[in-house]
C-alpha positions in Angstrom: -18.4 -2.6 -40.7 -17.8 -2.3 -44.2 -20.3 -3.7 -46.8 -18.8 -6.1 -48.4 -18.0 -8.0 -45.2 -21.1 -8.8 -44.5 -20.8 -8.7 -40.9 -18.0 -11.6 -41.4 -14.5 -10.5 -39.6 -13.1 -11.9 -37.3 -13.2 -10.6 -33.5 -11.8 -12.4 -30.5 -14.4 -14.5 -28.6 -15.0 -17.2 -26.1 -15.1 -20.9 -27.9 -16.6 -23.7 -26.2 -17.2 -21.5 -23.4 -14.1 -21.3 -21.8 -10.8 -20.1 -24.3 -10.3 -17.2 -26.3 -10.1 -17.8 -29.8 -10.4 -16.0 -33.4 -14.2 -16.3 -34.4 -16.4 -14.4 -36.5 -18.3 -11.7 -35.4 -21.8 -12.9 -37.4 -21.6 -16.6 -37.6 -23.1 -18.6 -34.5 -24.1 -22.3 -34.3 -26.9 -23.9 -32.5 -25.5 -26.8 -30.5 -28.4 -29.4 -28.8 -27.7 -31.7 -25.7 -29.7 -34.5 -25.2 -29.7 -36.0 -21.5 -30.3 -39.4 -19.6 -34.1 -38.4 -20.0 -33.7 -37.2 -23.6 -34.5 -33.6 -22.8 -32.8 -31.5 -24.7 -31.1 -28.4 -23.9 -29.7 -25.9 -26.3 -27.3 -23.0 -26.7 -25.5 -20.8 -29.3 -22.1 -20.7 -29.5 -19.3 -18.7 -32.0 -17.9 -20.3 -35.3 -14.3 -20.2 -35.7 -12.6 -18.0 -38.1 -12.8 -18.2 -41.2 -16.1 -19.0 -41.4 -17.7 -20.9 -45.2 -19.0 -17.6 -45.7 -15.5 -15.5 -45.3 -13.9 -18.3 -47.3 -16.7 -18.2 -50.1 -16.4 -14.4 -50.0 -12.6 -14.3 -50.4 -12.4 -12.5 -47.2 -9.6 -15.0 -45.5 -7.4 -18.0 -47.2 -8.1 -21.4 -46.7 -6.6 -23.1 -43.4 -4.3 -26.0 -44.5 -5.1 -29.3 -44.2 -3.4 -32.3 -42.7 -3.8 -34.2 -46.0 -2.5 -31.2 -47.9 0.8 -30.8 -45.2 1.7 -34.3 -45.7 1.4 -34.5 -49.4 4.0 -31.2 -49.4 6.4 -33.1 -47.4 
């Protein structure tokens, strides 16, 4: 891992539980469930790559838009 990463690069990984996507290897998101009874249950899951943090970093480029691909065309 080099230093200036952070820990932020991006790593194959399971998103939503079931497909393999690009995530990052640090980033992780809390996600709450609320059910009939308003219990909650909770789990972690990945962030897609690039994260804000790899984007604030300069480590990856900004994904495109839809508003930007329309205006180009």
């Amino acid at each position: 891992m080099a230093a200036e990463t952070f820990g932020h690069e991006p790593v194959t990984g399971l998103v939503d539980g079931r497909a393999l996507n690009i995530v990052c290897a640090r980033c992780s998101t809390t996600v709450t469930h609320y059910d009939e009874a308003y219990r909650p249950s909770r789990w972690t899951r990945p962030v897609r790559w690039p994260c804000s943090t790899a984007l604030l970093l300069g480590l990856a480029n900004r994904p495109p838009t839809a508003q930007h691909d329309a205006m180009e065309s």
